[in-house]
C-alpha positions in Angstrom: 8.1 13.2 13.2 8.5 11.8 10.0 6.4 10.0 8.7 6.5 7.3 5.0 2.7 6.6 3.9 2.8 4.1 1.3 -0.2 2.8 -0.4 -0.7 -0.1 -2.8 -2.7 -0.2 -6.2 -5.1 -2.1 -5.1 -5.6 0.5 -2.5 -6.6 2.9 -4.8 -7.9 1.4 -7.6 -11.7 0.3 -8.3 -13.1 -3.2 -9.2 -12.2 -1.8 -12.6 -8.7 -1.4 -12.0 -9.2 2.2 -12.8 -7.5 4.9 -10.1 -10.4 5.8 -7.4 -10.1 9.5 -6.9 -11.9 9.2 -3.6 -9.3 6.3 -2.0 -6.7 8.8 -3.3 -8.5 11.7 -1.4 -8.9 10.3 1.4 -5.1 9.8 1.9 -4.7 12.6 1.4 -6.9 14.2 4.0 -5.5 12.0 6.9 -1.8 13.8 5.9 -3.3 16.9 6.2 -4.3 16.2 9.8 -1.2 15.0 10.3 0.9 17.7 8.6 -1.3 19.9 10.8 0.3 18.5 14.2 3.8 19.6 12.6 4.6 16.0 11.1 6.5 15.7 7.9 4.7 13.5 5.4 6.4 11.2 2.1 4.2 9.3 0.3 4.7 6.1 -2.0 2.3 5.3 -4.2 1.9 2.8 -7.0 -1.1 3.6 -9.6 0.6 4.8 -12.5 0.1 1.6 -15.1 -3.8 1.6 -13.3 -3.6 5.2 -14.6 -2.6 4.6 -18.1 -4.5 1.9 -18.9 -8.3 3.6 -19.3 -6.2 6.4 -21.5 -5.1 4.0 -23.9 -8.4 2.6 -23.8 -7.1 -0.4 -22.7 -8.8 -3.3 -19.9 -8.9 -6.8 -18.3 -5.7 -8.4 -17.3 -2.5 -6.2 -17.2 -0.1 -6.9 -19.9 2.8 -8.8 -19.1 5.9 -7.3 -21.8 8.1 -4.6 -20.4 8.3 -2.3 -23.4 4.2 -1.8 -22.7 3.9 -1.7 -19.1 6.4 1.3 -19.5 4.6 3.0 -22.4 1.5 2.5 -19.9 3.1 4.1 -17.2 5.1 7.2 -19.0 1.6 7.7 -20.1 -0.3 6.9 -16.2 2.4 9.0 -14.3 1.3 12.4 -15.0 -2.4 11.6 -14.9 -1.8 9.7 -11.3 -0.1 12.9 -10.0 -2.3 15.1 -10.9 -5.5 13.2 -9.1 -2.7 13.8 -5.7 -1.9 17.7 -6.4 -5.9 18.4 -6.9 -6.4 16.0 -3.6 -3.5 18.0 -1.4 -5.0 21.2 -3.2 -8.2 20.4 -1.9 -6.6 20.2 2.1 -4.2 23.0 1.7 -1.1 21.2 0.6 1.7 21.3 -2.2 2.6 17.9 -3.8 5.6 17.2 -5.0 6.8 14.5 -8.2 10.2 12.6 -7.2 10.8 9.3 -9.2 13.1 7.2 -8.2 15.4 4.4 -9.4 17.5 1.1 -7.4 20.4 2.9 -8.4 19.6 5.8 -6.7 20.5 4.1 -3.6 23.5 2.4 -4.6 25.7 4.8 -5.5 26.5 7.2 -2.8 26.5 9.9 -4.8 23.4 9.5 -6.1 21.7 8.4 -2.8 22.8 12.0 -1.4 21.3 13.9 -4.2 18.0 12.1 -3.7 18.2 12.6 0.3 18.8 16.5 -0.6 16.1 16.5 -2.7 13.4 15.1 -0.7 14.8 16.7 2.7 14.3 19.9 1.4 11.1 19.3 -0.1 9.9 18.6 3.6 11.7 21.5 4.3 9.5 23.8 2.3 6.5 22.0 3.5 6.3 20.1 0.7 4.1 16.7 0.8 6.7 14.5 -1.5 4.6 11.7 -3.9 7.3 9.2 -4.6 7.3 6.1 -7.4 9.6 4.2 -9.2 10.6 6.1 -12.4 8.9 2.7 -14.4 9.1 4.6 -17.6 12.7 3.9 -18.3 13.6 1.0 -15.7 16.0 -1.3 -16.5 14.4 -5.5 -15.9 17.3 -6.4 -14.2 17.9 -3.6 -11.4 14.3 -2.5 -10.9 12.6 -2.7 -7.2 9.5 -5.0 -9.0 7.2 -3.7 -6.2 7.1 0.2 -4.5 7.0 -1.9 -0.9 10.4 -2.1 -0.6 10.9 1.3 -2.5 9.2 2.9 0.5 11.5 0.7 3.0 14.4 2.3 1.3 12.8 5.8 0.8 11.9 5.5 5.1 15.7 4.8 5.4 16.6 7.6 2.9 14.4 10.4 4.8 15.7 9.2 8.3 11.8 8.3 9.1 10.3 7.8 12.5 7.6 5.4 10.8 6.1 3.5 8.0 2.9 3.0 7.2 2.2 0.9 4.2 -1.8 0.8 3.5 -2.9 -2.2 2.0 -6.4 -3.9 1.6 -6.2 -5.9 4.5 -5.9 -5.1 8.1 -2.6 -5.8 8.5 -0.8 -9.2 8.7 -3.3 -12.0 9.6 -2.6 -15.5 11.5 -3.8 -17.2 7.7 -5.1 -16.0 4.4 -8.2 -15.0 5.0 -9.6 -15.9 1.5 -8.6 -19.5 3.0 -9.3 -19.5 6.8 -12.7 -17.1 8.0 -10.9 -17.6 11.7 -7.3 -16.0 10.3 -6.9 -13.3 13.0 -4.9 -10.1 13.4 -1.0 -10.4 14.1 -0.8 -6.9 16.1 2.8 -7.1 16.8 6.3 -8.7 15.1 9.4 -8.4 17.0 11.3 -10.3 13.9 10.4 -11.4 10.4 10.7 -15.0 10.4 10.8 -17.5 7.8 7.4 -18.8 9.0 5.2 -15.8 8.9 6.4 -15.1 5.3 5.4 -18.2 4.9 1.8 -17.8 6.0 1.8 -14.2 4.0 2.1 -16.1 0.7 2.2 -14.4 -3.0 0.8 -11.0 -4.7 -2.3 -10.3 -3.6 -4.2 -8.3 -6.4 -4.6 -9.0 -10.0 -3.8 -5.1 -10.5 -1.0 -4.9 -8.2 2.8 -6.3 -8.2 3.1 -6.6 -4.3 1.5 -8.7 -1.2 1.9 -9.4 1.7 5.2 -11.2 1.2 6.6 -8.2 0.3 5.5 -6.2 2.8 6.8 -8.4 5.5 10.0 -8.0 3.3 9.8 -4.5 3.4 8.6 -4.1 6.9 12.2 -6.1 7.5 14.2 -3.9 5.9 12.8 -0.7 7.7 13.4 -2.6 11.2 16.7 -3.2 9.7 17.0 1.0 9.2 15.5 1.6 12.8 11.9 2.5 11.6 9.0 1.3 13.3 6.7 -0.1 10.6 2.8 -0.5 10.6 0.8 -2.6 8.3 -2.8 -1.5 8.1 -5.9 -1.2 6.1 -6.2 1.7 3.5 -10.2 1.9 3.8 -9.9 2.1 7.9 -10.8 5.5 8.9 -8.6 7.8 10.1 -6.0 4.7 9.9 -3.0 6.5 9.0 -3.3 9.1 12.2 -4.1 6.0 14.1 -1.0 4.2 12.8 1.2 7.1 13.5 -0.2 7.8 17.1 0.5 4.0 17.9 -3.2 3.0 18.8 -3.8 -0.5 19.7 -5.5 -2.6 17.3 -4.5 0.3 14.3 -2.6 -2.6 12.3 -0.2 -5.0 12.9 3.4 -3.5 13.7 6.8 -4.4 13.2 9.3 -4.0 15.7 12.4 -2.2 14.8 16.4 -3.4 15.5 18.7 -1.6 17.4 21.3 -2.2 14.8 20.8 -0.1 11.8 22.2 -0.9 8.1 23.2 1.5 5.3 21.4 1.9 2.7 23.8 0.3 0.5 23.7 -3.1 2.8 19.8 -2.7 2.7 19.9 -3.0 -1.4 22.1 -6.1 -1.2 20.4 -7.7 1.8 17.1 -7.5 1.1 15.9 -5.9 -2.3 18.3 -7.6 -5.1 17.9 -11.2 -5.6 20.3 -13.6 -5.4 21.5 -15.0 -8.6 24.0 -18.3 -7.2 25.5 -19.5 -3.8 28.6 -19.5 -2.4 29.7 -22.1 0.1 32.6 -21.3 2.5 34.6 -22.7 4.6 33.9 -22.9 9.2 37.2 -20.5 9.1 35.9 -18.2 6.6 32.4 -18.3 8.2 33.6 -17.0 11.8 35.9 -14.1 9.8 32.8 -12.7 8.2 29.9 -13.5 11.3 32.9 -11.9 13.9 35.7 -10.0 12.5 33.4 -8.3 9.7 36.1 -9.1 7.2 36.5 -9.5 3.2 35.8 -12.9 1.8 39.0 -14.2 0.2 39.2 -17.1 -2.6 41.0 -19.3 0.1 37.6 -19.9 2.3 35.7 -20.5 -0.6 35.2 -24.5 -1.0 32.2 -24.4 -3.5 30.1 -22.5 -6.3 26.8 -23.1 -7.5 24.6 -21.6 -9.9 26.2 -19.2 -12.7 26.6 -15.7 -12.3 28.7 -12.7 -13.9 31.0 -10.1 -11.5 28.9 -7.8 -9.2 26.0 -9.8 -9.1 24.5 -10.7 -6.0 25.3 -14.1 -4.5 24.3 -15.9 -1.2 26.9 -16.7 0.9 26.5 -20.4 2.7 28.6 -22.6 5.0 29.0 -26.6 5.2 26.1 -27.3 5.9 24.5 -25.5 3.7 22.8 -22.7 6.0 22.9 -19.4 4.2 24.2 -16.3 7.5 25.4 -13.7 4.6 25.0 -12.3 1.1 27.4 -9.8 -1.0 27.8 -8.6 -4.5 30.2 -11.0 -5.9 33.6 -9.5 -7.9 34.4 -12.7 -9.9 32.3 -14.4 -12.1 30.8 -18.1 -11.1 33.3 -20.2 -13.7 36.5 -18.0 -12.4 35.5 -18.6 -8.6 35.0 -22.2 -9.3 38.7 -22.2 -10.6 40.4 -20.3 -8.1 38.1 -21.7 -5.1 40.6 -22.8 -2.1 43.4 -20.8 -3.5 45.6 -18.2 -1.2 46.0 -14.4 -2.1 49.4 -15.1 -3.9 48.3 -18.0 -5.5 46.1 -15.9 -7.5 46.7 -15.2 -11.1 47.6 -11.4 -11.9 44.5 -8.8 -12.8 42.3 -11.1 -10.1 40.7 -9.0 -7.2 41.6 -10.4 -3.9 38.7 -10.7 -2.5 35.8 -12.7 -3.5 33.1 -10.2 -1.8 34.7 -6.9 -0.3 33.1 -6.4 3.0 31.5 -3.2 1.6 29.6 -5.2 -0.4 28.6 -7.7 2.1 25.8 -8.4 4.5 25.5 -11.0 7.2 21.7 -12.1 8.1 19.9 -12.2 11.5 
């Protein structure tokens, strides 16, 4: 089995916001049980701006500017992954550094390299300690939390299951820093809008996640065929318990039967939207059941503004939103040739608005 571990910062960081070397050890003892029944073990962990921050003598309330939340991190990194080789060390085990970026999964060529790379890490036995590569990120394509990283990295190493450790047991009826009654949610058959309602925002001053965006993560792997579990960091034993699929472990998500590419994944559920597209009933029922390209003829209306190849929401009549695709014309150009047939188009135009490659129709 393969198995995705991924655990938060606020997971293994103290009340100082400093990295716990304990928390991190105690990770990595429950992969060494598990690598001991023959499973394959990835883990995603966040930590490397906690890292940094005591080096550069720095404390209280992360800094919000890019250019020093990377400066923190290129100098966290190294120090985070050494605490995980010493831990692994200490149970037998090799670690092993891959960084990753969005683009990594999507541009094919680049999502095989990466597969190679961390399939033949597990190959060699290797325990694989994956995090964004924040150091040189780009704001605008960046996954802005490692939840959803470790959704895609699940779908990248053809996992069996996810496990993403978090400091509360798992998803709960309310928050419980509202509600002493809220109660554990120990099984989600689909991510609806109404339990990411009830998961609200980030959770942790230190940390960029929540439990929005695990639900949003925990989506993505049902949408890649991976059975995700939500569950406690500080439980013992919880990640063999997650695995083996005991009762009560955490809460766990359901996967589909349908599976997406990681390409759709990206676009569906990772990048955000930056406009809408409204379509016409015709144009609907050619994307929902033929699959096909959106063409400027269905298109009726554009709102918001947005440059080629950014990610748009794709709405009918009445204003429900079934699909969303990367975009080939810019919002002011669609708004010109909206309603208009293939050979009404002016020369050097693509012909279709979002190329069905590009686009993804929701449950």
């Amino acid at each position: 089995m393969i198995v995705v571990a991924k655990i938060g910062t606020s997971s293994i960081t103290d009340t100082h916001g400093e990295v716990h070397t304990a928390a991190i050890d105690k990770l990595c003892a429950e992969v060494a049980t598990l690598r001991g029944r023959h499973h394959r073990v990835v883990i995603v962990t966040s930590g490397a701006i906690a890292a940094g921050l005591p080096a550069l003598g720095l404390s209280g309330a992360r800094p919000a500017d890019l250019a020093t939340l990377q400066a923190i991190s290129a100098v966290g990194q190294s120090r985070l992954m050494r605490v995980y080789d010493d831990a692994l060390a200490r149970h037998g085990l090799v670690g092993g550094q891959v960084l990753l970026a969005p683009l990594d999964f999507v541009h094919r060529q680049q999502y095989l390299h990466a597969r190679g790379t961390l399939t033949r890490l597990l190959d060699l036995g290797v325990v694989a300690v994956v995090n964004e590569n924040d150091a040189v990120a780009d704001d605008e394509i960046r996954f802005g939390d490692n939840d959803r990283l470790a959704a895609l990295v699940a779908h990248l190493v053809n996992a069996d299951v996810l496990v993403m450790l978090t400091d509360t047991p798992g998803v709960l009826t309310a928050d419980p820093r509202l509600d002493v009654d809220a109660s554990l949610i120990e099984e989600i058959v689909e991510v609806d809008h109404e339990l990411e309602r009830v998961a609200g925002g980030a959770g942790s001053v230190h940390g960029s996640g929540g439990m929005a965006s695990k639900l949003a993560a925990a989506k993505m792997a049902a949408w890649s065929g991976v059975r995700t579990v939500i569950a406690a960091a500080n439980r013992p034993g919880v990640l063999v318990s997650a695995v083996d699929g005991e009762p009560g472990a955490g809460t766990v998500v359901r996967p589909h039967d349908r599976k997406l590419s990681a390409r759709k994944l990206w676009i569906g559920f990772a990048v955000g939207a930056s406009g809408t597209v409204v379509v016409d009933d015709g144009a609907r029922r050619a994307l929902v059941d033929r699959r096909t390209s959106l063409l400027p003829a269905g298109v009726v209306d554009v709102a918001g503004e947005f440059d080629a190849d950014a990610a748009v929401e794709v709405a009918d009549p009445s204003g429900q939103v079934f699909a969303k695709g990367l975009v080939r014309y810019a919002a002011n150009v669609l708004k010109d040739v909206a309603g208009s047939k293939t050979s009404e188009l002016p020369d050097g135009l693509p012909h279709e608005v979002i190329h069905r490659d590009d686009l993804v129709v929701l449950p």
